[in-house]
C-alpha positions in Angstrom: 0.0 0.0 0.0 1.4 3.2 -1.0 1.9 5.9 2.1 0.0 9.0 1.8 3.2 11.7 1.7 3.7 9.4 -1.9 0.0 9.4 -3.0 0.3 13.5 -2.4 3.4 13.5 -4.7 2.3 11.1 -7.4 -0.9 13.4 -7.5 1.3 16.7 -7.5 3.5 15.3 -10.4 0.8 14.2 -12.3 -1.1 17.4 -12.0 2.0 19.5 -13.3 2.2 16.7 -16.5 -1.5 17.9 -17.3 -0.3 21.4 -16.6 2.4 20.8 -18.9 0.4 19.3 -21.7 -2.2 22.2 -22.1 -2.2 24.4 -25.6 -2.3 27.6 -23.4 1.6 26.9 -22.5 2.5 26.7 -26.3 0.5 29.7 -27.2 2.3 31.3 -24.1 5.2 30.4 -25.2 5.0 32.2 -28.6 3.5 35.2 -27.1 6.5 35.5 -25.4 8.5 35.1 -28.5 6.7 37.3 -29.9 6.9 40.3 -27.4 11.1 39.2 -27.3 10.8 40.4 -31.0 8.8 43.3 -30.6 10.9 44.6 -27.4 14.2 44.3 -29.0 12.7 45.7 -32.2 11.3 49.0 -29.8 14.2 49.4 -28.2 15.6 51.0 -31.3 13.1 54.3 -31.7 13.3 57.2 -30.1 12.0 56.9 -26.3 13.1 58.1 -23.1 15.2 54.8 -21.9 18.0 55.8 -24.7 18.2 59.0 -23.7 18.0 59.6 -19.6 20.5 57.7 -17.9 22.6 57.2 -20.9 23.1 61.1 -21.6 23.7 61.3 -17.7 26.3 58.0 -18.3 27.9 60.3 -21.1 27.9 63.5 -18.9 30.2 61.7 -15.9 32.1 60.1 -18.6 33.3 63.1 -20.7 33.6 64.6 -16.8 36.1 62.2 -15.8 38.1 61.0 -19.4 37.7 64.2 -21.1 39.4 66.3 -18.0 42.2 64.0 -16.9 43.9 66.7 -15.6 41.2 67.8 -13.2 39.1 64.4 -12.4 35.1 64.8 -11.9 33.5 61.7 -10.3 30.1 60.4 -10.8 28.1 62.1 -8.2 26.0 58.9 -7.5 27.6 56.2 -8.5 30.6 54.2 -7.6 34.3 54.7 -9.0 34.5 52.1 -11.1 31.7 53.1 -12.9 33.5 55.4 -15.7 34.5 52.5 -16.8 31.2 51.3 -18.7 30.6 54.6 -19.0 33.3 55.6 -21.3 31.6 53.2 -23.9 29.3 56.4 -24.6 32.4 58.1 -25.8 33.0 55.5 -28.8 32.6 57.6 -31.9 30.3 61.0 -32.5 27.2 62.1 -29.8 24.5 60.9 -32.0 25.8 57.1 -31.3 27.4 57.1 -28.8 24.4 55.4 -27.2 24.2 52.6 -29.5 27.4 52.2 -28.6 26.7 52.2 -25.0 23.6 49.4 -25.8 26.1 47.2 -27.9 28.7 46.6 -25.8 25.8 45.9 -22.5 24.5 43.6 -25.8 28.2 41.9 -25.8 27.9 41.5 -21.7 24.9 39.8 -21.8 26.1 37.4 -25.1 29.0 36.6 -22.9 26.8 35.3 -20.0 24.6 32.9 -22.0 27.8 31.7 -23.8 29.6 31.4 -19.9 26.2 30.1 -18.2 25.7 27.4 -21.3 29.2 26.0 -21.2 28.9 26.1 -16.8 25.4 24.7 -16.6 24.1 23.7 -20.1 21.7 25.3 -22.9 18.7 25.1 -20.5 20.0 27.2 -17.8 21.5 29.8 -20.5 18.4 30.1 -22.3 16.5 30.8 -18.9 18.7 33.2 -18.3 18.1 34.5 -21.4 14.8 34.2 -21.0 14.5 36.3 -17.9 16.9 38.6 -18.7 14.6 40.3 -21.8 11.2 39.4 -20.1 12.6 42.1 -17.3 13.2 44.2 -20.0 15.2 44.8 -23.4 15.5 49.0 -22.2 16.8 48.2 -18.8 19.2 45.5 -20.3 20.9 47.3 -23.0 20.8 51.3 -21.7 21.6 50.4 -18.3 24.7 49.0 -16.5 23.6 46.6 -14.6 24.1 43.4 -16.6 27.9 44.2 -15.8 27.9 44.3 -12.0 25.2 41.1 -12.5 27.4 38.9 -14.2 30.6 39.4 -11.7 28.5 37.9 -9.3 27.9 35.2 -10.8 31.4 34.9 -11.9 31.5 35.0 -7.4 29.3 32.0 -7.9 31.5 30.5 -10.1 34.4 30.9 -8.0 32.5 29.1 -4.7 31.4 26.4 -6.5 35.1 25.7 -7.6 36.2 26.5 -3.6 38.2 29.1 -5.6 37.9 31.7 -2.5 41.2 33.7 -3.3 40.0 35.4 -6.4 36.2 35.7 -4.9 37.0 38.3 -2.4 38.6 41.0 -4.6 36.0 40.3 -7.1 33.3 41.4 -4.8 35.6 44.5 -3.6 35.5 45.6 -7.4 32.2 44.9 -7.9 31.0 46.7 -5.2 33.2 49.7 -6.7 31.3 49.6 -10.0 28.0 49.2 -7.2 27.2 49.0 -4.5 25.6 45.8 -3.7 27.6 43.1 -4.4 28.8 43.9 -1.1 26.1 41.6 0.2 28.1 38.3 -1.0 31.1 39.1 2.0 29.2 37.2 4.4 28.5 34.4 2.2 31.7 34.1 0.9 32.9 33.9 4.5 30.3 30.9 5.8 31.2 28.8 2.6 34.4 29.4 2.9 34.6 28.7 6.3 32.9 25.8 6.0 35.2 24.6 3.5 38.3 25.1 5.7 37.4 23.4 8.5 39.6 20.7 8.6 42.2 22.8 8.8 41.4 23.9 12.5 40.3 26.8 14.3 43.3 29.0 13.8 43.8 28.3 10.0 40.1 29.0 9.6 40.5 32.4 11.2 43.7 33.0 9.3 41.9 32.4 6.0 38.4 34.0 6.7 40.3 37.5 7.9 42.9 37.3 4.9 39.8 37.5 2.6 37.9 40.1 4.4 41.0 42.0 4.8 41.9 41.9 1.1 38.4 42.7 0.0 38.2 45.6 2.7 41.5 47.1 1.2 40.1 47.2 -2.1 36.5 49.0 -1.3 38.5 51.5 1.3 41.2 52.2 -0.7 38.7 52.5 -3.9 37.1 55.2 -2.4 39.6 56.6 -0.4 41.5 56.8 -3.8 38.2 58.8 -5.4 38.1 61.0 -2.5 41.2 62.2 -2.7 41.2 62.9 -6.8 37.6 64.5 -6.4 36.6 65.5 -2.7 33.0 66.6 -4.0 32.1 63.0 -5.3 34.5 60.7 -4.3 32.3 59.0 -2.1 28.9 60.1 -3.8 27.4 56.6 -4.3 27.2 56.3 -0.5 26.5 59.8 0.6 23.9 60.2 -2.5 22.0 57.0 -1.7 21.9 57.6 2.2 20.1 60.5 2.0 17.5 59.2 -0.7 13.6 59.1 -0.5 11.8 55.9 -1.1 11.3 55.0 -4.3 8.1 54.4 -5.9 9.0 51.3 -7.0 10.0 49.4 -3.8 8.1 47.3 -1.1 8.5 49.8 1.0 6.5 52.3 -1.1 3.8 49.7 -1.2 3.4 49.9 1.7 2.9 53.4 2.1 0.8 53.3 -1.2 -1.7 50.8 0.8 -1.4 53.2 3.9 -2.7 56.2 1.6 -5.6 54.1 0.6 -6.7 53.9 4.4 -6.6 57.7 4.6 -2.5 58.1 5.7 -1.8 60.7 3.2 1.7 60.2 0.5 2.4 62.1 -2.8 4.7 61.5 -5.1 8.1 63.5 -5.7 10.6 63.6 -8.2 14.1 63.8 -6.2 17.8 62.1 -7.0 16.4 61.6 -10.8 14.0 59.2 -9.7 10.5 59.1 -9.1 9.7 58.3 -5.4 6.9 58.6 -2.5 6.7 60.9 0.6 4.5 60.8 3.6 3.5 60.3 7.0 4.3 56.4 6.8 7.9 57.2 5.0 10.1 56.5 8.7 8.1 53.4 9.1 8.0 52.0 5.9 11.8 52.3 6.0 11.9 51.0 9.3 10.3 48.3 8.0 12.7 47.3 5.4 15.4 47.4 7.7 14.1 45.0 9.7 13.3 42.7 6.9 17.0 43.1 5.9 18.4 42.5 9.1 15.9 39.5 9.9 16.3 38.3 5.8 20.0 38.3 6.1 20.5 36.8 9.3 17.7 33.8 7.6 19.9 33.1 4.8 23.3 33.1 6.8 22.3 31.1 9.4 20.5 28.3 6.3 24.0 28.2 5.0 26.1 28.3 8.0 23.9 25.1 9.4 24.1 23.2 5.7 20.3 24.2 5.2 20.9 26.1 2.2 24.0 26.1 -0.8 26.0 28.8 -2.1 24.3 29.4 -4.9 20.8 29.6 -3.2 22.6 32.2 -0.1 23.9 34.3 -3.1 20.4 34.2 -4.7 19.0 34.7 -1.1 20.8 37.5 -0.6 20.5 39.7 -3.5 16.2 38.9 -3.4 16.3 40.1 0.2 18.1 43.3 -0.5 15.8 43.7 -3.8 12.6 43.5 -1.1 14.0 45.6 1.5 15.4 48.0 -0.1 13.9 51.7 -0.1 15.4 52.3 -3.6 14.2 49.9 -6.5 14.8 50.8 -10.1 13.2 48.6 -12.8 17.2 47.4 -13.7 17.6 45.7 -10.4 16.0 42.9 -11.2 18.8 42.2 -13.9 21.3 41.6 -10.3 19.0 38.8 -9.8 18.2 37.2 -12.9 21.3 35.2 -14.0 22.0 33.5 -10.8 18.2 32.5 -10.3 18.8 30.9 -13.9 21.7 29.3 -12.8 20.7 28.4 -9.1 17.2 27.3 -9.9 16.8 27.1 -13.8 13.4 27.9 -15.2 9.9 29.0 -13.2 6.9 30.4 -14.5 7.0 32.5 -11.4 10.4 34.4 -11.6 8.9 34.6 -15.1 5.7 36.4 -14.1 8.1 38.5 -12.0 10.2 39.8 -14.6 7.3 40.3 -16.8 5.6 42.4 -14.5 8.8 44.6 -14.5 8.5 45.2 -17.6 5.0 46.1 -17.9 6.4 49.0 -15.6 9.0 50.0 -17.4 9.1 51.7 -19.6 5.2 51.1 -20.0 3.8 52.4 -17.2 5.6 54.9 -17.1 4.6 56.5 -20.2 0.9 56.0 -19.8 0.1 55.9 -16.0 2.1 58.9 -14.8 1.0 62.6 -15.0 4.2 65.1 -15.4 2.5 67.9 -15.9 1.5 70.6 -14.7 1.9 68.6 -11.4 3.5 65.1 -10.6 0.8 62.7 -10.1 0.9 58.4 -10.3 -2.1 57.0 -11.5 -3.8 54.2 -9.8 -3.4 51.5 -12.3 0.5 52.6 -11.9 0.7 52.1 -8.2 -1.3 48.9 -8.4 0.7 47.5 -10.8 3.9 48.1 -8.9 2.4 46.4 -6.1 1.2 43.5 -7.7 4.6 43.0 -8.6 6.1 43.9 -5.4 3.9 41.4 -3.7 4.9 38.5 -6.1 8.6 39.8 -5.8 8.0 39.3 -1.6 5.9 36.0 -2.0 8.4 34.5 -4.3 11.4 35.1 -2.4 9.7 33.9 1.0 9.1 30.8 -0.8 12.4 30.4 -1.8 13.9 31.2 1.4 12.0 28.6 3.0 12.6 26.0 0.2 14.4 23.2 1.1 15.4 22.8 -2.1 14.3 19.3 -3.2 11.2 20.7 -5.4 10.9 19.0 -8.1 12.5 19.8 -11.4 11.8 22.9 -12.8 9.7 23.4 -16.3 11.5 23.2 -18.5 13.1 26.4 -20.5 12.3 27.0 -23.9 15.2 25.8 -26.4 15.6 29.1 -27.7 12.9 32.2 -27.6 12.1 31.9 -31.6 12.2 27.9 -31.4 9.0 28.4 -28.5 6.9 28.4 -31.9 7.9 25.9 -33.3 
């Protein structure tokens, strides 16, 4: 006689075959081929993600490699970051955006070709897949894919036990920005756990060699900055310290949800980002600083006990920070994407997720916000940053609690054309 925990399984996999065996998925599946198309095809006219923070990219660029004599910093982001930035200097003004796009265009080819030859054509095309579904604008005018894919070459590096090279990678990412920081502590646990045949002492001689050599890189980074420009050597921290919340994180959910019980909050356009003020703004951050706290300390003490990998505390860490955080631009979900491809592989879900960050930006945006003559969100915009924020905050719950036996995941598309096939 079979037990019951195996009945409930045999029913659960038996359900997801039916699942898996309805038309809607295939005709999903080449809708989403289809808006892959169209997305990479709109990227192209004229719009206000190839010209915002691409002309500001451009502006801290020709301020620090077109004045080498007198340095000027990015005001709000790390160092580092005039490094991607001098790709808007290839050839005359009117392209030097394209140029900007094509070489994020050549990061993001380098990741599926790294992922694919790592973890296989599945996981690469998932992270293809939720790479675009967050959005072709954010992916090719924006940074971030940079930043994204040295933590997972961090990832790379822990699965090997390489932990040498892993600690300065995460001081220079977190010089290009900021938040690769957050891997330190997982680094440390795996790589503590690791050395632990070597005794108490060699542990501790290891763990504070790597935190020593990573700390000398991110101090002397922007000790170095300071000194060449005192005005904005240390802008990414000063700037994001003293920051509003942004419309688009959990914690501006929950202010929007306060507002709708009478606790008043208007919108305000401050630090070139749209964002919401109000009564509930302390506690609302409040809020997110206990979730990052309590998050953090979830997945350190998972992985410290053997409850949870390095891949899924890197993952882990970087969705916590995302739902915590008072600042949430629609490109932060590309810090997350490729190692939830290559930690978890495909999941309608994450999907749903990504999509939703899309249908933000840049759309949204262009049809749900008032600019003129006063700032004003529309309802349909708030709600549909908090239906993604909520997904964002179930999702990652789940995951944090998942033991991380679920079964397999569905499976990725071969490639986003072959979908309609």
């Amino acid at each position: 006689m079979e037990a019951p925990g195996g009945d409930r399984s045999g029913r659960y996999h038996a359900a997801i075959d039916r699942l898996r065996s309805l038309p809607w998925l295939r005709v999903a599946r080449v809708l989403f081929a289809l808006y892959l198309v169209g997305a990479l095809i709109s990227v192209w006219l004229p719009g206000d993600w190839r010209q915002a923070d691409v002309s500001l990219y451009r502006t801290d660029a020709l301020a620090f490699w077109g004045h080498l004599s007198h340095l000027s910093l990015p005001h709000e982001y790390p160092p580092l970051a005039v490094i991607p930035f001098a790709l808007t200097l290839i050839g005359p003004p009117s392209v030097g955006q394209d140029c900007f796009a094509l070489g994020m265009a050549a990061l993001f080819v380098l990741g599926f070709v790294a992922i694919r030859r790592w973890k296989g054509a599945s996981r690469a095309w998932t992270y293809g897949a939720y790479a675009l579904a967050a959005g072709p604008a954010t992916l090719l005018f924006r940074f971030d894919i940079l930043p994204a894919l040295m933590v997972l070459g961090c990832l790379w590096l822990l699965e090997r036990r390489r932990f040498g090279p892993a600690y300065p990678l995460i001081g220079l990412g977190t010089l290009l920005k900021l938040f690769p920081l957050v891997l330190l502590p997982v680094t440390l646990i795996a790589h503590g756990r690791a050395a632990r045949d070597r005794g108490a002492w060699g542990v501790i001689r290891r763990l504070a060699g790597g935190v020593l050599f990573c700390a000398v890189i991110v101090a002397g980074g922007f000790a170095l900055a300071h000194v060449v420009d005192p005005a904005h050597g240390l802008g990414a921290i000063t700037y994001n310290l003293g920051r509003p919340v942004q419309v688009e994180s959990v914690p501006a959910t929950l202010m929007w949800l306060g507002s709708l019980v009478g606790v008043a909050a208007h919108p305000v356009y401050a630090s070139t980002s749209y964002d919401l003020v109000g009564r509930l703004s302390g506690g609302a951050s409040a809020a997110g600083y206990l979730g990052l706290v309590a998050g953090m300390l979830w997945v350190w003490w998972r992985q410290l006990t053997g409850r949870m990998d390095s891949g899924r505390a890197v993952a882990g860490s970087l969705l916590v920070l995302l739902c915590t955080s008072g600042v949430l631009s629609t490109q932060y979900l590309l810090w997350v994407a490729p190692v939830l491809a290559v930690v978890e592989g495909f999941r309608y879900r994450w999907l749903a997720v990504f999509l939703l960050t899309a249908l933000i930006f840049p759309a949204l945006y262009q049809v749900a916000v008032e600019y003129s003559p006063v700032l004003r969100y529309s309802g349909w915009f708030l709600a549909g940053i908090g239906a993604r924020n909520v997904l964002l905050v179930v999702c990652t719950v789940w995951f944090l609690v998942s033991n991380g036996k679920s079964p397999d995941a569905e499976p990725a598309p071969r490639s986003p054309l072959a979908t309609g096939a």
